[in-house]
C-alpha positions in Angstrom: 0.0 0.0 0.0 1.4 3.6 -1.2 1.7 6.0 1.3 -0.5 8.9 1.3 1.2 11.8 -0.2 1.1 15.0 2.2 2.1 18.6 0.7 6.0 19.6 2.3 7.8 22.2 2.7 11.7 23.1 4.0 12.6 25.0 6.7 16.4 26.4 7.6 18.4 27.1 11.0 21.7 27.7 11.7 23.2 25.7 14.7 25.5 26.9 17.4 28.2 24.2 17.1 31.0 24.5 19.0 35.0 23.1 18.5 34.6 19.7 20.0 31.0 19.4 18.3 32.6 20.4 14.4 35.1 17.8 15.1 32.8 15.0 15.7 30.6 16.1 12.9 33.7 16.0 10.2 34.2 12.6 11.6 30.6 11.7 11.1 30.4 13.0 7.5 33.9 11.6 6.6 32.3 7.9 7.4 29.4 9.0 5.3 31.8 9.4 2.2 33.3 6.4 2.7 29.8 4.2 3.2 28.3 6.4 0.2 31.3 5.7 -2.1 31.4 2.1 -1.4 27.4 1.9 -1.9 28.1 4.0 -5.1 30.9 1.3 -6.1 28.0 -1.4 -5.2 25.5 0.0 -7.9 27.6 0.6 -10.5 29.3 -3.3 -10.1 25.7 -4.7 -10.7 24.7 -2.2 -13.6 27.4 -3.1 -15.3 26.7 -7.0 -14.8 22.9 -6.1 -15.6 24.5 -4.2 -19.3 26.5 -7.1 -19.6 23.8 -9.7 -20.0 22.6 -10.8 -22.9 19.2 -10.3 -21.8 19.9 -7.0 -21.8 20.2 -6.6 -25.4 16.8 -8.6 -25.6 15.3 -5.9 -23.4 16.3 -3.2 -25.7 15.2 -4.6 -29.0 11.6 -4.6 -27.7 9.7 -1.8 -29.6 8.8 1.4 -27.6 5.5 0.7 -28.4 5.1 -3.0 -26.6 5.4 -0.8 -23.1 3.9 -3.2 -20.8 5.9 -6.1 -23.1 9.4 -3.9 -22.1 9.0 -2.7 -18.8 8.8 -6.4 -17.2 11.8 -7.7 -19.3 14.0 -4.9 -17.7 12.2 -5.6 -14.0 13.2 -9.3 -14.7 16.2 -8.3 -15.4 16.7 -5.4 -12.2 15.2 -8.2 -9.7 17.9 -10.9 -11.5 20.8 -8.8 -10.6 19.9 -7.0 -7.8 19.6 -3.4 -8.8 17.3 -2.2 -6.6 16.7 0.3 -4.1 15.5 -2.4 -1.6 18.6 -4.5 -2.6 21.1 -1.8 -1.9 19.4 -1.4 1.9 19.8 -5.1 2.2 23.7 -4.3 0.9 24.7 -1.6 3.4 23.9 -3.8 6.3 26.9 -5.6 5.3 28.9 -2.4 4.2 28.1 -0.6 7.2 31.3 -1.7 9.3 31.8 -1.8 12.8 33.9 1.9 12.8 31.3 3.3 10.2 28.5 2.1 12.5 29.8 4.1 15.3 29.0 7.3 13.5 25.8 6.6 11.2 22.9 4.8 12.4 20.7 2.3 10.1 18.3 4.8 8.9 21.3 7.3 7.9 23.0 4.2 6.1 20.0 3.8 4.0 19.5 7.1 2.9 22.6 7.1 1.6 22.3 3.8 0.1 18.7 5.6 -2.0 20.7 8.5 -2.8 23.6 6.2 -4.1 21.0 4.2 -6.1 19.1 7.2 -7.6 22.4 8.7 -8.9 23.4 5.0 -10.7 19.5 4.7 -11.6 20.2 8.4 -13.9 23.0 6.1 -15.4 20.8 3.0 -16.4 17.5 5.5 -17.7 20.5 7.6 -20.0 19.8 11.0 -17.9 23.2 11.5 -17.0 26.7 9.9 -18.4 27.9 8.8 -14.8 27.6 9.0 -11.4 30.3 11.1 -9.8 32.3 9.6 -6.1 32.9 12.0 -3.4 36.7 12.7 -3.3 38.2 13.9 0.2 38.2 17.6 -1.1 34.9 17.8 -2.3 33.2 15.6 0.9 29.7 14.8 1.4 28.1 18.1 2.9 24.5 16.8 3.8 23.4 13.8 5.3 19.6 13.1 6.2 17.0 10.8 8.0 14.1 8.9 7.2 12.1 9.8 9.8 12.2 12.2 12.8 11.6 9.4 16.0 15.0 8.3 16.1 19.1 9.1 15.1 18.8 12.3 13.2 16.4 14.0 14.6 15.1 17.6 16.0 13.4 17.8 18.8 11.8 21.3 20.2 10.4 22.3 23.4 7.3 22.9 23.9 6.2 26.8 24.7 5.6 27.2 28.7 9.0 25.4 28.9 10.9 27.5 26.9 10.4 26.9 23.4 14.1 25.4 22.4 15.3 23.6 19.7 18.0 20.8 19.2 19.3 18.7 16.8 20.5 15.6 18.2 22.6 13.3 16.5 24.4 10.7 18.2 26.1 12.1 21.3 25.8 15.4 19.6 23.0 17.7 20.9 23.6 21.3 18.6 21.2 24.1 19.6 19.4 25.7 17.2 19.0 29.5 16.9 15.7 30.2 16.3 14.6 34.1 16.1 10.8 33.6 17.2 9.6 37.1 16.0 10.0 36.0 12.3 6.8 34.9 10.8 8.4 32.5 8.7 10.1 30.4 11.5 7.5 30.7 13.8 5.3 29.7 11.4 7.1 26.5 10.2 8.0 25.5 13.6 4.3 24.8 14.2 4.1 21.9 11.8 4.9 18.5 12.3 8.1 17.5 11.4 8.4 14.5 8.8 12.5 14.7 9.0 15.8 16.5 9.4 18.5 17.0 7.2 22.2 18.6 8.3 24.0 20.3 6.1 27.4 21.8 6.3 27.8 24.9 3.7 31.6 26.6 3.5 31.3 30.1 4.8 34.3 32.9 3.1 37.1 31.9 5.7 37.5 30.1 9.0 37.2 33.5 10.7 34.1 33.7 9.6 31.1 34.2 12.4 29.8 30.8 13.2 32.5 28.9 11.1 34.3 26.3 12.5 38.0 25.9 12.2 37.6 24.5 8.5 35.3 27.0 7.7 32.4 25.0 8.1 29.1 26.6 9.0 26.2 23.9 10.0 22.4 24.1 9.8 19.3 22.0 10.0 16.8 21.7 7.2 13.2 20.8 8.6 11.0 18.6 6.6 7.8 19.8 7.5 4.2 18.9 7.1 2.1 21.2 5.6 2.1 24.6 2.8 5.0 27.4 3.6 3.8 30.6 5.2 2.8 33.2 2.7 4.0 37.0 3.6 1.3 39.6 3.2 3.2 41.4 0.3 3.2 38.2 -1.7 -0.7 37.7 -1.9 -2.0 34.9 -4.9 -4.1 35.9 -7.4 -7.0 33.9 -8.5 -7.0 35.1 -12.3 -5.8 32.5 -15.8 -2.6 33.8 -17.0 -1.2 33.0 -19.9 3.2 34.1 -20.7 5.0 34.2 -24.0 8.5 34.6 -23.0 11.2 35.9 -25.2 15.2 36.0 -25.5 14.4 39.4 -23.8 11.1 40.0 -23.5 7.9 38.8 -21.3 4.4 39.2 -22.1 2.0 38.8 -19.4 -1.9 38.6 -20.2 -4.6 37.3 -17.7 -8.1 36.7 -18.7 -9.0 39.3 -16.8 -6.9 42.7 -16.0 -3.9 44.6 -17.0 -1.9 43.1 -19.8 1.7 44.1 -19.7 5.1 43.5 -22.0 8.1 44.7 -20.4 11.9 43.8 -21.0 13.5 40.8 -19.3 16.2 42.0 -16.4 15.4 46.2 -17.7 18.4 47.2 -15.3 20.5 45.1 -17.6 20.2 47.1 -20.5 23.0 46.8 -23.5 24.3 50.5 -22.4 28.3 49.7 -23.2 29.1 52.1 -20.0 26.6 51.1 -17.7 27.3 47.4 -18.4 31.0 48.0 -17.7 30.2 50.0 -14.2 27.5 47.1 -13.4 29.7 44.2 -14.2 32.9 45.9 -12.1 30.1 46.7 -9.0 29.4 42.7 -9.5 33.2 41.8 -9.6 33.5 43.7 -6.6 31.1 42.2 -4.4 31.9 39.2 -5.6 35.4 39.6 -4.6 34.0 40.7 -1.8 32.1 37.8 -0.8 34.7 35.4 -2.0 38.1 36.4 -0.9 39.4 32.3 -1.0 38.8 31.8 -4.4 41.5 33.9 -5.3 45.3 34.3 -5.1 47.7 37.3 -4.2 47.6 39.1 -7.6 43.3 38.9 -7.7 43.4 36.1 -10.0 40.5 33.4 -10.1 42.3 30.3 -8.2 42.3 27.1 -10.9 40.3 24.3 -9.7 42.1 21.7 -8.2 41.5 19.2 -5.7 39.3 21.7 -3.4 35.9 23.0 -5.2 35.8 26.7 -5.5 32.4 28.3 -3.9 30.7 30.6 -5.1 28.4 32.8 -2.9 25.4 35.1 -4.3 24.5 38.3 -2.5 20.6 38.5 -0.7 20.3 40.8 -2.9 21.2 39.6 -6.4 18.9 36.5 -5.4 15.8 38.9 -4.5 16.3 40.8 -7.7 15.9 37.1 -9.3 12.9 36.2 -7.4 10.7 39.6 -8.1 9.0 38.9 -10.9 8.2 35.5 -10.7 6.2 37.6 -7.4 4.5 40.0 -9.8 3.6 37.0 -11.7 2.1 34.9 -8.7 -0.1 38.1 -7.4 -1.7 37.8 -10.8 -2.5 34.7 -10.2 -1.1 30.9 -9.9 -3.4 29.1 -12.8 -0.5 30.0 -15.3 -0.1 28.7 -19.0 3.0 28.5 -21.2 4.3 27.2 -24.5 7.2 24.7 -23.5 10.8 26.0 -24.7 14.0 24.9 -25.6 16.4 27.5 -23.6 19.5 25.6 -24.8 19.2 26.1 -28.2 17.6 29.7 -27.5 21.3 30.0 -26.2 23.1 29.1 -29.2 20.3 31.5 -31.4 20.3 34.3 -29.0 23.4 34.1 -26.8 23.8 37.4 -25.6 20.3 38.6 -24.7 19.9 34.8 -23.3 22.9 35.1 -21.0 21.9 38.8 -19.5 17.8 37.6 -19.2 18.2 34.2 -18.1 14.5 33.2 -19.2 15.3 29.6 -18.2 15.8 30.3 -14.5 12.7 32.7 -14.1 11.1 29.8 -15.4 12.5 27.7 -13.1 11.9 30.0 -9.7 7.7 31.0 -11.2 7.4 26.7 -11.4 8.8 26.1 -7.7 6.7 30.0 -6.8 3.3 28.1 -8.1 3.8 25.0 -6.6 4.4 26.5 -3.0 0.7 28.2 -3.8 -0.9 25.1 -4.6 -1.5 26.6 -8.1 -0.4 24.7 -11.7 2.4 25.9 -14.4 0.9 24.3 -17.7 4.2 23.9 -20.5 2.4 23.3 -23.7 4.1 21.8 -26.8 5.4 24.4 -29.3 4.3 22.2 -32.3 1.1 21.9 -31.3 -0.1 24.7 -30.3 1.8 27.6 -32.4 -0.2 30.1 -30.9 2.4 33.1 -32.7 0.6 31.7 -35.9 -3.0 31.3 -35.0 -5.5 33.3 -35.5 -8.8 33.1 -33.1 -11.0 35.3 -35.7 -10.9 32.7 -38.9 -9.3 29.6 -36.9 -6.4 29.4 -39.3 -2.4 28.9 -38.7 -0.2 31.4 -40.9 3.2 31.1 -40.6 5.4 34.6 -39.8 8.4 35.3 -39.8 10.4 36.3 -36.7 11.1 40.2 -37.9 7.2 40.2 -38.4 6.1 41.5 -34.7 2.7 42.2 -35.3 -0.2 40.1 -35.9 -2.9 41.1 -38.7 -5.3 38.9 -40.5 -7.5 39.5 -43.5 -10.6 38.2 -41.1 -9.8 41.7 -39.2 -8.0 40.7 -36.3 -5.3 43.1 -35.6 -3.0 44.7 -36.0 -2.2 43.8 -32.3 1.3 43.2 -30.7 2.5 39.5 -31.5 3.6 38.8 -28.4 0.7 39.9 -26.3 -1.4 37.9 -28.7 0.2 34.6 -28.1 -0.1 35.3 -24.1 -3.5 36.2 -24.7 -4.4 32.9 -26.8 -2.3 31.2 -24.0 -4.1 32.1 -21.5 -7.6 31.1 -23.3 -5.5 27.6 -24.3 -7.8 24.0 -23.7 -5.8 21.5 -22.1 -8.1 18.9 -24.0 -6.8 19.8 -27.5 -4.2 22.7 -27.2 -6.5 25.1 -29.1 -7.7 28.2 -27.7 -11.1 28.2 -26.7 -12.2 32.2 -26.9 -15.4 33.7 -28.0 -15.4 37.0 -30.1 -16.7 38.6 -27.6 -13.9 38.2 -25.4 -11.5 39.4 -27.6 -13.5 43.2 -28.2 -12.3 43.4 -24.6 -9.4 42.3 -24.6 -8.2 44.3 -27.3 -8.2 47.5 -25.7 -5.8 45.5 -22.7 -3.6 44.7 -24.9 -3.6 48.0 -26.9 -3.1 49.7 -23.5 0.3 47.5 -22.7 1.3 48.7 -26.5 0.8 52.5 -25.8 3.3 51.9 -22.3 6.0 50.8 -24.5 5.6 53.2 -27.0 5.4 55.9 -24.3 8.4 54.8 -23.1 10.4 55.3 -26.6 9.3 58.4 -27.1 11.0 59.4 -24.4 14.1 58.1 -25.4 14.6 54.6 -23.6 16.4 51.4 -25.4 13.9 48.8 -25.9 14.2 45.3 -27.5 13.3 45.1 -31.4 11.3 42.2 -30.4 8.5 44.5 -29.1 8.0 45.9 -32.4 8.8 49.7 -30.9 12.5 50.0 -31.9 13.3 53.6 -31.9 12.3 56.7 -30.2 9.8 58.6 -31.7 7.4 55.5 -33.0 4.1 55.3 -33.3 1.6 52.6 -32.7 -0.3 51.7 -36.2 -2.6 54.0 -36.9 -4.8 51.2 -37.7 -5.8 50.5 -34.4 -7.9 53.7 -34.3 -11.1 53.1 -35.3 -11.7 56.0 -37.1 -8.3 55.2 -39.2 -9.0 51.2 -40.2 -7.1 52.0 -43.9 -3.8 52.3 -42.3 -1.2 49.0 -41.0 1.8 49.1 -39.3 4.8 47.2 -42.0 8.6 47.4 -41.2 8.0 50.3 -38.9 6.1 52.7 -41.3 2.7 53.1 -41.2 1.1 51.8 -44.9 -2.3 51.8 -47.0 -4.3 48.2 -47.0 -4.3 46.6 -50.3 
């Protein structure tokens, strides 16, 4: 019987560890290398026996179409040589040693022994070329537990006797320092607790506050039961939203309300001598922030044994998160044609590199889930909502430079970006086409007509914007078309022009 699945989220506190405590935790996570490694060995030893049989081979000649056919040949086979996740617990009874023992207890041993067998398992599907051993230098920097009743585990006081917390780990018992006047910890704290995890991150030096004498700091990451506290400023919106994100662009349209297109990372502009004063303010702080990583003349330290860490400002990782925030107060229902980023990298490298449209996408899917809300990624092929048309129901292929939409039915001319968010948002899971009603569009077309004029606004006064947007220059104009006293006139190559 499955076990029922319970909505989780993470909680973080540092620990108050002191010199005799970091030296019996480097001792416990040095026996977790070793018992991870040799359970990493394990796994690979029987997935190469498993490859090695002929019945292998057997497996893989099935056709992709006999699933049922396939997927018991390779169980047969997995159950036949052991490579299991099951298997490998029954392994690290054995493998866990008398001196490893002393430091991890059973339920540690086989959470290493999953996490050993998921990274082989990436092998065997073809997700990843091989599974990588811990060396000395890089270490294991988080262990975990299965459950929070016994070894690793948190336990907290309850409030008339003091409201303390401790993470207790074998003779280990590390106070945590927990600031009860934040909402968030406070908050999370108040939840069961499914497990702990500790994790040792490397702070700048060993002088660092809270650092042992490795420059180790140490916290402990709460598994909790339950939905993460939402902060007043960051309220969910109940409205359908539909994106069409560009190299550098984003084009936001809900159902309902203001439609917006706006520049991916503005403060990023191409200005040649604000670039060069941003990107010297970022090698600064990160200078700054990262004095070990690099030698007496300021040089970048070459990677050796040791890993170099890097370490992102508050911040830089706010700036990241703020419009994924915008998006969310919108609303969480949000719909979006699925994207190849990679090979946007190789078309659009620069404007790709300064946006990064990959990670907000990234940050909005992990935003929405927190919410309880859905991120729908919808098939570019078939969907193609930059060449459908809702007025006549026909697909008409454009070219990229052509940035506005216009059909002969008389939709348009309207923005083609805010025209594919709009569709998207309108978009029927059932059958990827959007379901809309001409009706819905008279109103819509004034929304996105609006988020047009901003732009537009905004050249005129003198302000770089993407050519994407169709506004490329100071001084444009929106298409005279749009007026409806002036239906004669269309907007081609950035000159207004006659019909017909």
């Amino acid at each position: 019987m499955k076990k029922s699945k319970t909505p989780t989220f993470l909680l973080e506190l540092p620990l108050r560890v002191d010199a005799g405590q970091a030296k019996r935790l480097r001792a416990h996570f040095e026996a977790a290398r070793c018992l991870y490694n040799a359970l990493l060995g394990e796994a690979m030893k029987r997935l190469r026996q498993m490859r090695a049989d002929p019945a292998w081979q057997e497996a893989r000649a099935i056709p992709q179409a006999q699933k049922q056919e396939r997927k018991e040949a390779f169980s047969r086979l997995r159950h036949a040589h052991g490579f299991s996740e099951y298997a490998l617990h029954e392994f690290v009874k054995t493998a866990n040693c008398s001196w490893i023992a002393e430091h991890l207890d059973s339920m540690v041993a086989q959470t290493l022994a999953t996490r050993a067998y998921q990274a082989v398992n990436r092998v065997c599907r073809g997700l990843a070329k091989h599974a990588r051993f811990k060396s000395k230098g890089r270490g294991l920097d988080s262990v975990e537990n299965k459950w929070n009743r016994s070894g690793l585990r948190f336990v907290l006081q309850p409030p008339e006797e003091g409201d303390q917390g401790w993470l207790i780990w074998g003779k280990c018992r590390l106070p945590a320092l927990i600031d009860w006047d934040d909402p968030v910890v406070c908050h999370g704290l108040r939840h069961p607790i499914k497990y702990a995890r500790l994790v040792r991150r490397k702070a700048s030096s060993p002088n660092a506050q809270g650092a042992d004498v490795q420059g180790y700091r140490y916290c402990v990451q709460l598994i909790l039961q339950g939905t993460p506290h939402q902060k007043p400023k960051h309220t969910v919106g109940k409205h359908v939203i539909g994106l069409d994100l560009g190299p550098s662009t984003i084009a936001i349209v809900p159902r309902e309300g203001e439609a917006r297109l706006s520049p991916l990372c503005e403060e990023l502009k191409p200005d040649t001598r604000a670039k060069r004063r941003l990107e010297r303010k970022l090698d600064r702080q990160r200078r700054a922030n990262n004095p070990g990583n690099y030698d007496e003349k300021g040089r970048v330290k070459k990677r050796g044994k040791q890993r170099l860490v890097w370490h992102d400002s508050k911040g830089y990782r706010a700036t990241r998160r703020r419009l994924a925030h915008e998006i969310i107060r919108i609303g969480n229902d949000i719909r979006i044609e699925k994207i190849s980023y990679r090979a946007w990298q190789k078309q659009f490298g620069k404007s790709v590199g300064r946006s990064a449209p990959g990670m907000l996408i990234d940050h909005l899917r992990r935003t929405v889930a927190s919410t309880g809300g859905t991120l729908h990624e919808f098939p570019t092929r078939s969907t193609k909502l930059s060449q459908y048309c809702h007025g006549c129901k026909t697909y008409v292929k454009k070219p990229l430079s052509q940035r506005w939409h216009e059909c002969a039915c008389g939709t348009g001319p309207v923005q083609r970006d805010l025209y594919s968010a709009w569709l998207a948002a309108h978009l029927d899971p059932a059958n990827n086409i959007p379901s809309i009603a001409q009706d819905s569009w008279e109103g819509a077309d004034l929304r996105l007509r609006a988020a047009v004029e901003a732009l537009v606004q905004r050249a005129n006064e003198g302000q770089v914007l993407p050519r994407s947007v169709g506004v490329p220059r100071a001084g444009a104009r929106l298409p005279q078309s749009l007026d409806p006293n002036q239906l004669g006139l269309v907007y081609r190559r950035g000159r207004l022009a006659a019909l017909g």
